[in-house]
C-alpha positions as CSV (number, residue, x, y, z in Angstrom):
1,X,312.1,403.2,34.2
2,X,311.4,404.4,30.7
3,X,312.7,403.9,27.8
4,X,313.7,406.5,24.4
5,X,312.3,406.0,21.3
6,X,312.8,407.1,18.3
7,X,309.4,407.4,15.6
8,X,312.0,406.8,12.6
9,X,313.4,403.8,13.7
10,X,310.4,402.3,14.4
11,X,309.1,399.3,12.5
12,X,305.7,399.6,10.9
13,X,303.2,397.4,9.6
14,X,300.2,397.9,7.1
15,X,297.1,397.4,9.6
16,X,294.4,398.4,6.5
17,X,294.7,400.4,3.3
18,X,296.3,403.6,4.3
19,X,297.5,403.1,8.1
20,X,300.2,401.4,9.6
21,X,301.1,401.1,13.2
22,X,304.6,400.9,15.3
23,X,304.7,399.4,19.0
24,X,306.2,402.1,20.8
25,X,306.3,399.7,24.0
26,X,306.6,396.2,24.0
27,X,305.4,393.5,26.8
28,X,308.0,395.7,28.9
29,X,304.9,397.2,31.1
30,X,301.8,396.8,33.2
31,X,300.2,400.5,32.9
32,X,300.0,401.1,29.0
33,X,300.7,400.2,26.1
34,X,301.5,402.6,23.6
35,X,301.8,402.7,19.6
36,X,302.7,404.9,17.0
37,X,300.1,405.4,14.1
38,X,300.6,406.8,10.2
39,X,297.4,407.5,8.6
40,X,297.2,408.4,5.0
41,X,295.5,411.7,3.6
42,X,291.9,410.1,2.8
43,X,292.6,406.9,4.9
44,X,290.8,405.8,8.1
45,X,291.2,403.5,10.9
46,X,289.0,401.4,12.6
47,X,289.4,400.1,16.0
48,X,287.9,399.1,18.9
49,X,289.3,399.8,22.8
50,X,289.0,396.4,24.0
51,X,287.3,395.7,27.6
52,X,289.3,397.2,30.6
53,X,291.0,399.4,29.2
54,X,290.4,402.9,27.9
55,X,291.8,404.2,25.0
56,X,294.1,407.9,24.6
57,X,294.6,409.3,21.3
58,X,297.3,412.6,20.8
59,X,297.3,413.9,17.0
60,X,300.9,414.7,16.4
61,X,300.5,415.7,12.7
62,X,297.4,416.0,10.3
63,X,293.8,416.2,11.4
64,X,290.9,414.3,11.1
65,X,287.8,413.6,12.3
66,X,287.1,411.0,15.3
67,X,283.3,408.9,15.6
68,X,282.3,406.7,18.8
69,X,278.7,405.9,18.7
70,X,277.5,408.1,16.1
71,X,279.4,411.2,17.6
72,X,281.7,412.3,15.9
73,X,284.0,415.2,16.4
74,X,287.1,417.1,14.8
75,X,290.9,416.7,16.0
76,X,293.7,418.7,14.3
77,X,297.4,418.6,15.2
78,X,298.3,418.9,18.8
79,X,294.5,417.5,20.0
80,X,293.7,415.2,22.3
81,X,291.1,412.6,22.3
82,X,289.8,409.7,25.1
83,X,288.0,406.8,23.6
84,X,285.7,404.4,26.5
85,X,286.4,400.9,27.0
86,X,284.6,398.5,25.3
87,X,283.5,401.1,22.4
88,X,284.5,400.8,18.5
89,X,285.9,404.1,16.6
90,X,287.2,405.1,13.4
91,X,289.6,408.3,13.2
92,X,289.6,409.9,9.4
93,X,292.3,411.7,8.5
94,X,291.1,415.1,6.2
95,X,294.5,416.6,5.7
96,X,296.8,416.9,3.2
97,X,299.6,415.4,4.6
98,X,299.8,411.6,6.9
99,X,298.9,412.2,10.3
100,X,300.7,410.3,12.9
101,X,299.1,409.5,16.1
102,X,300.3,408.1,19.5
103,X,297.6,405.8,20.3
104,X,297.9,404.6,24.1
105,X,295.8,401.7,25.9
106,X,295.3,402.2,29.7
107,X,295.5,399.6,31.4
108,X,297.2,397.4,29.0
109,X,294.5,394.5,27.7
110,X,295.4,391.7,30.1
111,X,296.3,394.4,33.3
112,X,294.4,394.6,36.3
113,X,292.5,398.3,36.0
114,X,293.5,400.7,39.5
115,X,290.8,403.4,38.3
116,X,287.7,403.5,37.6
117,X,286.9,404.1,33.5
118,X,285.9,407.0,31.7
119,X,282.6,408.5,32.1
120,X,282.3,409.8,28.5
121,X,282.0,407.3,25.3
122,X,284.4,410.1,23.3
123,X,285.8,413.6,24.4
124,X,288.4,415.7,22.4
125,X,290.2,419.0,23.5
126,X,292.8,420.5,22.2
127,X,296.6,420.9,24.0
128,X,296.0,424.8,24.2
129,X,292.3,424.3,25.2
130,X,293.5,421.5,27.9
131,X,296.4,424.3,29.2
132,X,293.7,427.4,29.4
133,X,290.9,425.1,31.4
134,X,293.6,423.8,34.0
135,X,294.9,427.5,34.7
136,X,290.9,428.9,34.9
137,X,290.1,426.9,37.9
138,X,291.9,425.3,40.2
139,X,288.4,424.2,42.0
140,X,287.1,421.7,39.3
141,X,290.0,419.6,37.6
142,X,290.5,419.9,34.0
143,X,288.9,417.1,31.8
144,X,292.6,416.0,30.4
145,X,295.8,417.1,32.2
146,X,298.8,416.7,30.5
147,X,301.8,415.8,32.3
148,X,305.7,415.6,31.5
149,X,305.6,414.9,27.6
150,X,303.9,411.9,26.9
151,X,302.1,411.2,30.1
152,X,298.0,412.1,30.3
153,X,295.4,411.6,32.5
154,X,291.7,411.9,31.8
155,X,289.4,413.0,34.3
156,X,287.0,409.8,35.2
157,X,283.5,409.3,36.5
158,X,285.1,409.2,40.1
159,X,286.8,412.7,39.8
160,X,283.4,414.4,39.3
C-alpha cells in the first residue's frame, strides 16, 4: 500500500547549483521510484533516465523549458512530460519563482521492466490538453492518461 507524504517535510539535498531533490519513496517499491525536485528561477538540471527505465516528469510550480536530443519543448505549471530510457535531458526553469517537479522512474533502476518502453525520445502535454484528448476519442488512447493523483501512464510503442 501507499504511503502520505508531505513536500515540507521532506529532506532535500543540493544536486547542482540551483536544484535540489527529495526521495519521495524510498527502497519501499518495485514499480517507481519517485522524487521531489526544486529548481531555482535561472537554474537547470541535467539528468539522464538510466537504461530500463523511463522517466515521468509533472511540473507542479514554475515553467521551463525541457531538451532530449536537441528537441526541446516548453512545460509550464500543471504539464506533463515523458523522457525515453537510456536518453540525457536538461529541464530549464524560465519563471520567476522555483519550480518543483515530481520526477518519477518507471521501472525503478534495478526492476524487471513488465512493458514495453516509450516510443518517443521526449513528449509533453499539458493536464488540460491530456483531459480534452482522452474525452475526444475513446477509439485511439490518449498519449498520457492521468489516473487517481499521482499515478500516470504513457502511451507506449505497443499501444499504437
Amino acid at each position: 500500500m501507499g504511503r502520505s507524504v508531505s513536500f515540507d517535510a521532506l529532506s532535500y539535498k543540493p544536486v547542482a547549483a540551483g536544484v535540489s531533490q527529495a526521495p519521495i519513496t524510498g527502497g519501499d517499491t518495485h514499480k517507481m521510484s519517485a522524487q521531489l525536485l526544486r529548481i531555482d528561477p535561472g537554474a537547470k538540471l541535467e539528468a539522464s533516465v538510466p537504461e530500463g527505465s523511463d522517466g515521468y516528469l509533472f511540473m507542479l510550480t514554475g515553467a521551463g523549458r525541457i531538451a532530449v536530443d536537441g528537441a526541446e519543448k516548453a512545460i509550464e505549471r500543471e504539464s506533463f512530460a515523458s523522457v525515453a530510457e537510456k536518453r540525457r535531458f536538461s529541464l530549464a526553469n524560465s519563471s520567476d519563482q522555483p519550480a518543483e517537479i515530481i520526477y518519477v522512474l518507471a521501472p525503478p533502476p534495478g526492476s524487471q521492466r513488465e512493458h514495453e518502453g516509450l516510443a518517443e525520445p521526449l513528449q509533453v502535454i499539458s493536464r488540460q490538453r491530456a483531459h480534452h484528448l482522452h474525452r475526444r476519442s475513446e477509439e485511439e488512447p490518449p498519449l498520457f492518461r492521468f489516473e487517481g493523483s499521482v499515478q500516470v501512464r504513457a502511451r507506449s510503442r505497443h499501444d499504437r
